[in-house]
Structures are given as structure tokens and as C-alpha cells.
C-alpha positions as CSV (number, residue, x, y, z in Angstrom):
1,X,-83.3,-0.6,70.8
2,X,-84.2,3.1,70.3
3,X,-82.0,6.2,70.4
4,X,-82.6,8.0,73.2
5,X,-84.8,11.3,72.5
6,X,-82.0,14.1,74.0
7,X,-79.3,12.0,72.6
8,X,-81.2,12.4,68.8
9,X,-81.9,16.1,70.1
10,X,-78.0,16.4,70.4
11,X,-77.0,14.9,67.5
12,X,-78.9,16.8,65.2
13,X,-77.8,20.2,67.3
14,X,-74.3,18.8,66.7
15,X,-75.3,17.8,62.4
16,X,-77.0,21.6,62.4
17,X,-73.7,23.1,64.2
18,X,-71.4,21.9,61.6
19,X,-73.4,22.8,58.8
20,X,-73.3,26.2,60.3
21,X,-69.5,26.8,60.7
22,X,-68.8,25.6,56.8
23,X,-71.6,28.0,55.6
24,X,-69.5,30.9,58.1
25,X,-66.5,30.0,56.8
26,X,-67.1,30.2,53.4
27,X,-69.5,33.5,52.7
28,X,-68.2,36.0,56.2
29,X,-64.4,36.3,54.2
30,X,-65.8,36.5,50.8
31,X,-69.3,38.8,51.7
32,X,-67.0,41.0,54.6
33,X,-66.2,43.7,52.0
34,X,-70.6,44.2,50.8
35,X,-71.0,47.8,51.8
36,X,-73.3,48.1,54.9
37,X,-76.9,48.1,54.4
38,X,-77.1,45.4,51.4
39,X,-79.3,43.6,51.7
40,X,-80.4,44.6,55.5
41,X,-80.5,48.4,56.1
42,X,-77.9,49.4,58.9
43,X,-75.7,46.1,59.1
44,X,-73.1,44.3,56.8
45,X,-74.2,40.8,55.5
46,X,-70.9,39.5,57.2
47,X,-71.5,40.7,60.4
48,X,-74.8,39.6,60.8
49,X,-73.7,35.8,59.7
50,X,-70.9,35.9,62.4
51,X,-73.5,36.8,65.3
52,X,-76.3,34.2,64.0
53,X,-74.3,31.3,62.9
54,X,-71.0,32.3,65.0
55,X,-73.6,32.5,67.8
56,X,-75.8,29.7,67.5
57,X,-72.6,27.2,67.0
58,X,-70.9,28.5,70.5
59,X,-74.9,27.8,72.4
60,X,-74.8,24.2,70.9
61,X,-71.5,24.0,71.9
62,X,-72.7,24.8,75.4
63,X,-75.5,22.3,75.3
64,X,-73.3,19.6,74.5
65,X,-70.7,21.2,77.0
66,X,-68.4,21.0,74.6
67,X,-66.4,24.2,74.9
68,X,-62.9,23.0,75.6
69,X,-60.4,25.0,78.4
70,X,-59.2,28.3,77.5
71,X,-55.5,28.0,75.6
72,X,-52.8,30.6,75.3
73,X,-53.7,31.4,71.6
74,X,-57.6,31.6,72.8
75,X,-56.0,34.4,75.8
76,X,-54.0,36.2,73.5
77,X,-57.6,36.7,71.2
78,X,-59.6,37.4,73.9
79,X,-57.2,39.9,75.1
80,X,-57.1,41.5,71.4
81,X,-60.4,42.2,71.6
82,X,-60.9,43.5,75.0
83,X,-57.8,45.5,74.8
84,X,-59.5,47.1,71.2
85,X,-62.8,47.8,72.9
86,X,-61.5,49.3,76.7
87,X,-58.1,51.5,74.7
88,X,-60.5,52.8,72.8
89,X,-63.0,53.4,75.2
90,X,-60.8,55.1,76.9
91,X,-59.3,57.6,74.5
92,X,-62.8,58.5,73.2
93,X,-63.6,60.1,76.7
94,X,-60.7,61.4,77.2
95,X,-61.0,63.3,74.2
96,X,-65.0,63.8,74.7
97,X,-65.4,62.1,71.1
98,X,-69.0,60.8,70.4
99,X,-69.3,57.0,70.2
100,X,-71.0,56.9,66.7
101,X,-71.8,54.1,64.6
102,X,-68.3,54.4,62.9
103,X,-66.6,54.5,66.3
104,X,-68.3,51.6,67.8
105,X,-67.7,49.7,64.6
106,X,-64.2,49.8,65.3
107,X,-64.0,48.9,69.1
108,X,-66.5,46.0,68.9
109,X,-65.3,45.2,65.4
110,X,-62.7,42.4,66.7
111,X,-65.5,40.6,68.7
112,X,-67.0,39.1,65.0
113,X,-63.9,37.9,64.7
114,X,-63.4,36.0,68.1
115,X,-66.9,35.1,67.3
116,X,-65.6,33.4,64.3
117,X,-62.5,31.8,65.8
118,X,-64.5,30.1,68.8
119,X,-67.2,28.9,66.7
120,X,-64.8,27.2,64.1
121,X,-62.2,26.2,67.4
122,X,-65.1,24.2,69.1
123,X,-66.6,22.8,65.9
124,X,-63.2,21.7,64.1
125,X,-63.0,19.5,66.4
126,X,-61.8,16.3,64.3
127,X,-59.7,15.7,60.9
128,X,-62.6,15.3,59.0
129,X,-63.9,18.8,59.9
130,X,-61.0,20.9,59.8
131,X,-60.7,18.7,56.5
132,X,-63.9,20.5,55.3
133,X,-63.4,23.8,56.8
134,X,-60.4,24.5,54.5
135,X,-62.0,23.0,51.5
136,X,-65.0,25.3,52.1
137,X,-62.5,28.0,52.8
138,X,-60.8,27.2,49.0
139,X,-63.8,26.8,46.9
140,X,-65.5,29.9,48.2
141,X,-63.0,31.9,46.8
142,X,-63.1,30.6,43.3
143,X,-66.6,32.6,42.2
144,X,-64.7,35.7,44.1
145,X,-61.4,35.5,41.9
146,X,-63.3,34.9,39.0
147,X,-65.4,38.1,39.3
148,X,-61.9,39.9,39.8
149,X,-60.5,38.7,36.3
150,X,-63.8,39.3,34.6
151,X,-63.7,43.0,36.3
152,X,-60.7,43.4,34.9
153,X,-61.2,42.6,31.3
154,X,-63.5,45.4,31.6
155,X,-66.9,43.9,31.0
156,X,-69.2,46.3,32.7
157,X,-71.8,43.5,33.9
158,X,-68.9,42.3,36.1
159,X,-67.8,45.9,36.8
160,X,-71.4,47.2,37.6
161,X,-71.7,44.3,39.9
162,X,-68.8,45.3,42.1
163,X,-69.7,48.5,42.1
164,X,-73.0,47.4,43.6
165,X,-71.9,45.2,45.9
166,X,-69.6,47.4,47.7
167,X,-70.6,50.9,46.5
168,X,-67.0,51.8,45.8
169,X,-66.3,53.0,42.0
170,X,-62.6,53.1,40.8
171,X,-63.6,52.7,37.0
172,X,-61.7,56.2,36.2
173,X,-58.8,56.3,38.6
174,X,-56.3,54.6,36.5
175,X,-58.1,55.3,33.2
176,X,-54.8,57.1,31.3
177,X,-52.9,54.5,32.5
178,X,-54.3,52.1,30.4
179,X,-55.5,49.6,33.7
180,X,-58.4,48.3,35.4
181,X,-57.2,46.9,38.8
182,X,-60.0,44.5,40.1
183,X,-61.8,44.5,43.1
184,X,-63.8,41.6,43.3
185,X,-66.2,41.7,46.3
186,X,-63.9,43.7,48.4
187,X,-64.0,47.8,48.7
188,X,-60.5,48.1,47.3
189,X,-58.0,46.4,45.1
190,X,-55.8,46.4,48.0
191,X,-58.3,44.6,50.3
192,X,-59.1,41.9,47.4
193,X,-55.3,41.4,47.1
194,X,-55.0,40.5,50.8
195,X,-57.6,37.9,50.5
196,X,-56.1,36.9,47.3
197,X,-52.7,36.4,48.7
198,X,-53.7,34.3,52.0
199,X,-55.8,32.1,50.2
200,X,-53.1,31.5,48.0
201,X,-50.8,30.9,50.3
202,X,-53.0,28.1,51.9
203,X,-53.8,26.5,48.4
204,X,-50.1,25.9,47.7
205,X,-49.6,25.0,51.0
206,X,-51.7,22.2,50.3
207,X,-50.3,21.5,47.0
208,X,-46.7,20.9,48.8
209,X,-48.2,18.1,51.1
210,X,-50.0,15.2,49.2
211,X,-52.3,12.9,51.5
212,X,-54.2,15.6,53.1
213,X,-57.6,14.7,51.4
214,X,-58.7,18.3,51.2
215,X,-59.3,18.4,47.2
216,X,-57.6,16.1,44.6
217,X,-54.0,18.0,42.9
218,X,-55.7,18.9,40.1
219,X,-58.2,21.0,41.4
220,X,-56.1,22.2,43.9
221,X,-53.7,23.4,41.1
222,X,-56.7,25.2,39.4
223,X,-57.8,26.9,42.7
224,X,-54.5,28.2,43.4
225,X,-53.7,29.3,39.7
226,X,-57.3,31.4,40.0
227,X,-55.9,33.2,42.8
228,X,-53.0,33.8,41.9
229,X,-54.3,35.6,38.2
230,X,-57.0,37.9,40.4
231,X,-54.4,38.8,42.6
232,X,-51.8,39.6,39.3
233,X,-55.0,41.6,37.8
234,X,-55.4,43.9,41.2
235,X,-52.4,44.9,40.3
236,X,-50.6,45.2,43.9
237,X,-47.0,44.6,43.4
238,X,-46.0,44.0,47.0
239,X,-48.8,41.1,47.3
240,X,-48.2,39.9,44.2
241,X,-44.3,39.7,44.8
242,X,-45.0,38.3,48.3
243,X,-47.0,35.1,46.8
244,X,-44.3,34.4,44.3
245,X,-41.7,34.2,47.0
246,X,-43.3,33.0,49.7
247,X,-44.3,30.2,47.1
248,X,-40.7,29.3,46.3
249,X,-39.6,28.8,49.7
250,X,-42.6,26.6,50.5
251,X,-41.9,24.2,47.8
252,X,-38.0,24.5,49.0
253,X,-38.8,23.7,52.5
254,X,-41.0,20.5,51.6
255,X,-38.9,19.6,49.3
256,X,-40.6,19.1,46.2
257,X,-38.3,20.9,44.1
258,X,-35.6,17.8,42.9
259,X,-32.9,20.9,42.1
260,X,-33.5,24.5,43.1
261,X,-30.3,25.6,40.9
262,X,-32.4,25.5,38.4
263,X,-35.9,25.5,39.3
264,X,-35.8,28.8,41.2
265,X,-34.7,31.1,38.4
266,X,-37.6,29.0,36.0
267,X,-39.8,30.0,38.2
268,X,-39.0,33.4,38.8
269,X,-38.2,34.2,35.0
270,X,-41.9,32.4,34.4
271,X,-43.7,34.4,36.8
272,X,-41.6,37.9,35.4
273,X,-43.2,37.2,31.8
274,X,-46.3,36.5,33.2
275,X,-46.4,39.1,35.4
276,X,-44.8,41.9,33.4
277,X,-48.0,42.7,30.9
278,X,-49.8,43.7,34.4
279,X,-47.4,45.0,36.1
280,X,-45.9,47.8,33.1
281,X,-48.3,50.3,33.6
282,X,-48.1,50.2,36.9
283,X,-44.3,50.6,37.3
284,X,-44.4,53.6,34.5
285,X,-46.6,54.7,37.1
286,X,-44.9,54.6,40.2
287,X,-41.7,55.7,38.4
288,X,-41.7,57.9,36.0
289,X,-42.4,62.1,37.2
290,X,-46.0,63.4,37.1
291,X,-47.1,66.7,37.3
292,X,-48.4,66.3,40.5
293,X,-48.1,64.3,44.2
294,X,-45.1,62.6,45.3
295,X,-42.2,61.4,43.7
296,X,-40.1,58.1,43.4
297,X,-36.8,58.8,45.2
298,X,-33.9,56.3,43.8
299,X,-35.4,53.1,44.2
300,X,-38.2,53.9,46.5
301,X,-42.0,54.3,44.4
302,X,-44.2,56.9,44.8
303,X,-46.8,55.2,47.0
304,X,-43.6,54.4,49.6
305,X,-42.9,58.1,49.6
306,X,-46.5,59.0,49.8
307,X,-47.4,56.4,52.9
308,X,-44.0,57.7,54.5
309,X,-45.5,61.2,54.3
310,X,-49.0,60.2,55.5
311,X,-47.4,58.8,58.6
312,X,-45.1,61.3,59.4
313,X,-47.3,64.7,58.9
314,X,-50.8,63.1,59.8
315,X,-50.5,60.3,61.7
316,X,-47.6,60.2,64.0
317,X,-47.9,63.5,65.5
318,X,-51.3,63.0,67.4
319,X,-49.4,60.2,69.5
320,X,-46.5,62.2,71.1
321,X,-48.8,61.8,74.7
322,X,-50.6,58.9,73.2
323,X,-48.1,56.3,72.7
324,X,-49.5,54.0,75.5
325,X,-53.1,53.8,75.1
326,X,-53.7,55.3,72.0
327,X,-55.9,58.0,69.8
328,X,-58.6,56.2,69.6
329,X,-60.6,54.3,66.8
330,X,-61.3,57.1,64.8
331,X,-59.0,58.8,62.3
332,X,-57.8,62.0,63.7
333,X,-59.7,65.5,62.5
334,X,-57.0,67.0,60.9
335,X,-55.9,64.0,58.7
336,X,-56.6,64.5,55.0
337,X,-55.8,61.2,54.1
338,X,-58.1,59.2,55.9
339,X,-56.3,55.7,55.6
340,X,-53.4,54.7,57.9
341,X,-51.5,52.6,54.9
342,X,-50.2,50.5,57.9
343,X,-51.2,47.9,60.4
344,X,-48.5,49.0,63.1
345,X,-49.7,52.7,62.8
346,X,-53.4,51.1,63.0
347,X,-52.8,49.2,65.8
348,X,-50.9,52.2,67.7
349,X,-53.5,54.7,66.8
350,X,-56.0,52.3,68.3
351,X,-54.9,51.2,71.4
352,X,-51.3,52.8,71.7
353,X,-48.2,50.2,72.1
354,X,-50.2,47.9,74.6
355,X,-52.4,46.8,71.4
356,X,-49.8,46.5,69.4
357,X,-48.1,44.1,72.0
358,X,-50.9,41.9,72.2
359,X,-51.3,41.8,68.4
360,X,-47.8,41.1,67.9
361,X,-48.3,38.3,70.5
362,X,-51.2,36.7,69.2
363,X,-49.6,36.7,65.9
364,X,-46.1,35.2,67.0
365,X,-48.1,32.4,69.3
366,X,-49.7,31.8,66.2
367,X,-46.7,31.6,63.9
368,X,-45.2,29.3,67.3
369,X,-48.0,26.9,67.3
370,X,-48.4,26.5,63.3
371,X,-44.8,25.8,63.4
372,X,-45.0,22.8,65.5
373,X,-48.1,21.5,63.8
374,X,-46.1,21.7,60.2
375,X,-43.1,19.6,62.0
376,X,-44.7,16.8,64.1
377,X,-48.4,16.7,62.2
378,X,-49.8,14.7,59.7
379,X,-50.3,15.5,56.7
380,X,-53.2,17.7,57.2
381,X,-51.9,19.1,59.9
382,X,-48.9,20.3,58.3
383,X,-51.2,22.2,55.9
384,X,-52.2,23.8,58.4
385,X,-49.5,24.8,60.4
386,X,-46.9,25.7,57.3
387,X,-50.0,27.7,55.8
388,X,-50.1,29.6,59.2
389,X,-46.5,30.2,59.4
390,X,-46.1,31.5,55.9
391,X,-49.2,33.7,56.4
392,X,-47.4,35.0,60.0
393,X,-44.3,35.8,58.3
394,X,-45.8,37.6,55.1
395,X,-48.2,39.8,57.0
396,X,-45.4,41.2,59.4
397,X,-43.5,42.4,56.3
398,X,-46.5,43.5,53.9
399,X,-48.3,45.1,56.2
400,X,-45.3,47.5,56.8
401,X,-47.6,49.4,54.0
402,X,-50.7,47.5,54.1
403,X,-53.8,47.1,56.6
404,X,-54.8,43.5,55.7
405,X,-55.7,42.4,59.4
406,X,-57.7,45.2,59.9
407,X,-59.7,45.6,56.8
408,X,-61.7,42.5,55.2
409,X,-61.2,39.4,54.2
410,X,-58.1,38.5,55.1
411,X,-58.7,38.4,58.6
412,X,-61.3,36.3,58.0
413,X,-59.5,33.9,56.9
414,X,-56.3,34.6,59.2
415,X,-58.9,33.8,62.5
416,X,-60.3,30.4,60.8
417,X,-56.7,29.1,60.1
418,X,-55.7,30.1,64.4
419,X,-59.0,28.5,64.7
420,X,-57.8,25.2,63.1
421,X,-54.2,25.6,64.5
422,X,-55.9,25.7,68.2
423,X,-58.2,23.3,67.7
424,X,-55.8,20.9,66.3
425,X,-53.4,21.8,69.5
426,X,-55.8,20.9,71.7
427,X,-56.8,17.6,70.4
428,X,-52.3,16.7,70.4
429,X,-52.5,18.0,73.6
């Protein structure tokens, strides 16, 4: 007996679909920082990946009526993005501002990323898939965090190369200093430790639950450990701190450490030796009085000072009749620091406190959701849902001075894993 023709037809649409959602999941994080125009003149490599693949996932999908009823979490990203494009909308002709390629960047921006989390949500639809979608996710950023480390030895092939692929140059900023702090991919050290941190976050996730099937210990060891060095040699203290911590209390909560009396301090004085050959320049340089910008005040670095004086001279002011809807998603004219330094100011110069609502909802629906996947799943489940929790709870206190959602990489990777977390409700439900 022969297979029916439309029934091969949707088969292969469903083989093709799949294929596509591993190849989106692993290049759109690690490509999202490759300046605009390479290799397509007028458009970033990651964007145009999300619209073809993201797109031709979500029309098999709807062939093979697949698309599953609407969630809370799926709401709560739609929402995001509307919100982003209408708030802004808004205060751009309210203020007679020009909508520019920069300014329509950043009100359609959060469609690639719902875009992203539909086409992985419909496709990750089994164990087996959301099994491969975090593997591809793992691996992918291997070649990444190895380009980082070799950046920061300071061989110039690897340096030239970042250079090139992002257009950004930092080669002399920290020259006296006696540091290189790598880049990788991304535009910014601080970008490429955001992706660095999430994706290690994930991988020990996975280390604390055996059974899961995504890669064997061993490599998930060397994965994690790859991370972990490129985000030491970007030399971000608050990232850097954040995965050591957030770390510990992983492997407390599973249980995998026998006595914590004394295998917290091991690890902690482990990680301080390791850590400290990086991180001395850097704290000489937050510390210790310069000749010119801010300076440390008690216990509080420089770069805390600085943000605090970015928001409250620059940034701040513009919203006194804004705080509802917003500024807009351009940076306002009289800023001369042209980098918010934090997600909350982001979100409010955006779209005003109704954005930030819905982000903080989205994000505490997430945390809600992963939380009852890392209780009642199996194994690979739990990954999931205790990788999504830790992420939840280390972005809202990072991004106090960091813009990881908004920038790349990161949120990437942040959308797959609410992907997986919905997709993975759906199918308790």
C-alpha cells in the first residue's frame, strides 16, 4: 500500500520545518550582533533568517493546521510587541519625529523575536525536538566562545575578524590598562557577556539533571567551561559574578552538592583564583582615581556612578510628562551618552510604564511557568524550566545596569527557552 501523495507532501513540509527551526536556533543568537549590511546591503543576517525560516516554519505550521490555541505566555508576547510598535508610534507623532530606518528598527524590532518564539513554540512540539533545540542552542555557541578567548589573547586574525564582523573596534580602549576584553560576534563586550551568561546558565542547568539526553556529561562539562572562560575574558564583573552564584544555588537546589559547608567556599575560593588574573586590571580600574570622569564613591565603582549620572541628567528628565506612554524609540537629542545602561530605563523610554508592565509580566509568567516545569517535569523538562527560572531571576537584577533583553543575543536565546517552556505547557496541558 502507497503513502498517500499530500500525506508525503506533509511530511516532508513537516522534515523541512524542523530542519529550519534548528538552523534558526542556532545562527539568529550567535549572527544577531553582524553589523547590518554583511553580507546583504541594508539588513542584518539575523533578521533576515528570522523572517525566512521564522516565516516559512509558521506557513507549514498552517498547512498542517498545526498552530496550537493562543496561551497566556503567547498573550503576554504578543502584547510586548504590539505595545513596542503602537507606544512608539505614538510618541514619534507626538513629537513630529521622522520614522527612519533606526526608528522603525526599534518599534518592529520585537516582532523577529515573536517570530522566533512561534516558530520554535509550534515546532518543539515533542521531547525529541525540544531535545535538539537546546543541543543546537549549546553547540552553536562553542565556535562563538572560542573566537572570544582567542580575541583576547590578542591574536589579530581573531581580532581583525570581530572587527569585521561587527564593525565595532575597541582594540585601544583599555590599552594602558594592560586588557583586551573580548567581543566575540557581538558589538560589545557587554552584549557577548549576556549571551555568555544565559548560555551558561542553561548548560549547567543541564549538568544538574542527568537523564535529559541533550549531550553526554562530558561534553556538557566542556561546553559550559567554554562559556564560562569567554565570559571571564570580557571582563564584565557583574555577569561574571552572576554565573558563579547563580551556579552555586543551582547545584544546591538539585542537590548535587553532598555538603555545601564545604563545597560552597571551594567553589567560590576556586572561581576567586581563577578569576582574579582577569578581573585585577579591571578593579584598579574601577577603583583607583583617574584624572578624568567619574569616581568610585565608598564601595560603589565608577561605572555605577557614571550609569547613575547618565540616568539622572540625560535620561530621566525627558519623561516628567512621559511616564505613561513613553519618549519614544529613539534616544533623546540632547543625550550625549547615547546608551540607556538599563533595561527598566529602556523599557520606560520606549513605551512609558505600560511597556514596562507588560515586560515585567511576560517575564514573571515566564519565571511562573518554568517553575512548574522544573518541579513536576521530567528530566528534560526540568532543564528547561530551572534554566528559565534562573535566567528570570538574573536578568531582573543585572539588568539594573545592563540592557541584555534589548540588545543581541541574549534575547535570542531568552525567546527560544519561553518557546520551549510554552510548548512543553501546552503539551502537560
Amino acid at each position: 500500500m502507497t503513502v498517500a501523495a499530500p500525506q508525503r507532501d506533509q511530511d516532508l513540509l513537516l522534515r523541512w520545518a524542523r530542519v529550519a527551526t534548528l538552523v534558526l536556533v542556532a545562527t539568529t543568537p550567535i549572527l544577531s550582533g553582524v553589523k547590518r549590511g554583511l553580507p546583504v546591503p541594508g539588513f542584518r543576517i539575523s533578521e533576515l533568517l528570522t523572517v525566512l525560516l521564522g516565516g516559512f516554519v509558521l506557513i507549514a505550521a498552517g498547512r498542517r493546521r498545526s498552530l496550537a490555541r493562543p496561551r497566556p505566555l503567547d498573550w503576554l508576547a504578543l502584547a510586548y510587541a504590539v505595545a513596542t510598535l503602537a507606544l512608539g508610534s505614538i510618541d514619534l507623532l507626538r513629537r513630529d519625529a521622522p520614522f527612519d530606518s533606526d526608528n522603525l528598527s526599534g518599534l518592529l524590532g520585537p516582532f523577529q523575536f515573536l517570530v522566533l518564539y512561534r516558530a520554535v513554540e509550534v515546532t518543539a512540539t515533542t521531547e525529541t525536538l525540544r531535545r535538539d533545540v537546546l543541543r543546537a542552542l549549546l553547540l552553536a555557541s562553542v565556535p562563538v566562545a572560542l573566537l572570544a578567548i582567542l580575541q583576547s589573547l590578542q591574536i589579530d586574525a581573531f581580532v581583525n575578524l570581530g572587527v569585521h564582523l561587527t564593525g565595532s573596534d575597541y582594540r585601544g580602549v583599555f590599552a594602558d590598562q594592560g586588557f583586551v576584553r573580548a567581543t566575540g560576534t557581538f558589538p560589545h563586550w557587554q552584549v557577548a557577556a549576556g549571551y555568555f551568561l544565559v548560555i551558561g546558565i542553561l548548560g549547567f542547568a543541564a549538568l544538574m539533571r542527568p537523564d535529559h539526553g541533550i549531550l553526554g556529561q562530558r561534553v556538557l562539562m566542556a561546553v559550559v567551561a567554554i562559556d564560562a572562560i569567554a565570559l571571564l575574558r570580557t571582563v564584565t564583573t557583574g555577569a561574571s559574578t552572576a554565573l558563579a552564584v547563580t551556579c552555586v544555588l543551582l547545584a544546591l537546589f538539585s542537590g548535587r552538592l553532598r555538603n555545601p559547608l564545604i563545597a560552597v567556599p571551594t567553589i567560590l575560593l576556586v572561581g576567586l583564583v581563577i578569576a582574579g588574573s582577569v578581573f585585577a586590571p579591571r578593579y584598579r580600574e574601577q577603583y583607583h582615581a583617574t584624572t578624568a570622569g567619574p569616581q568610585a564613591s565608598g564601595i560603589v565603582p565608577r561605572t555605577i556612578v557614571y550609569r547613575y549620572d547618565i540616568w539622572n541628567d540625560q535620561y530621566l528628565p525627558v519623561l516628567e510628562d512621559r511616564w505613561l506612554a513613553g519618549f519614544g524609540p529613539d534616544i533623546p537629542p540632547d543625550a550625549k551618552w547615547k546608551y540607556t545602561e538599563s533595561v527598566y530605563v529602556t523599557m520606560l523610554l520606549r513605551g512609558g510604564v505600560i511597556l514596562l508592565a507588560i515586560y515585567l509580566a511576560f517575564m514573571a509568567r515566564l519565571a511562573v511557568e518554568g517553575r512548574r516545569l522544573a518541579r513536576a517535569g521530567p528530566p528534560l523538562e526540568a532543564v528547561i524550566g530551572s534554566a528559565t527560572v534562573a535566567i528570570v531571576i538574573v536578568l531582573a537584577v543585572t539588568q539594573v545596569i545592563a540592557t541584555y533583553f534589548t540588545t543581541s543575543g541574549t534575547p535570542q536565546v531568552v525567546w527560544t527557552l519561553a518557546a520551549l517552556v510554552a510548548a512543553a505547557g501546552a503539551r502537560r496541558a
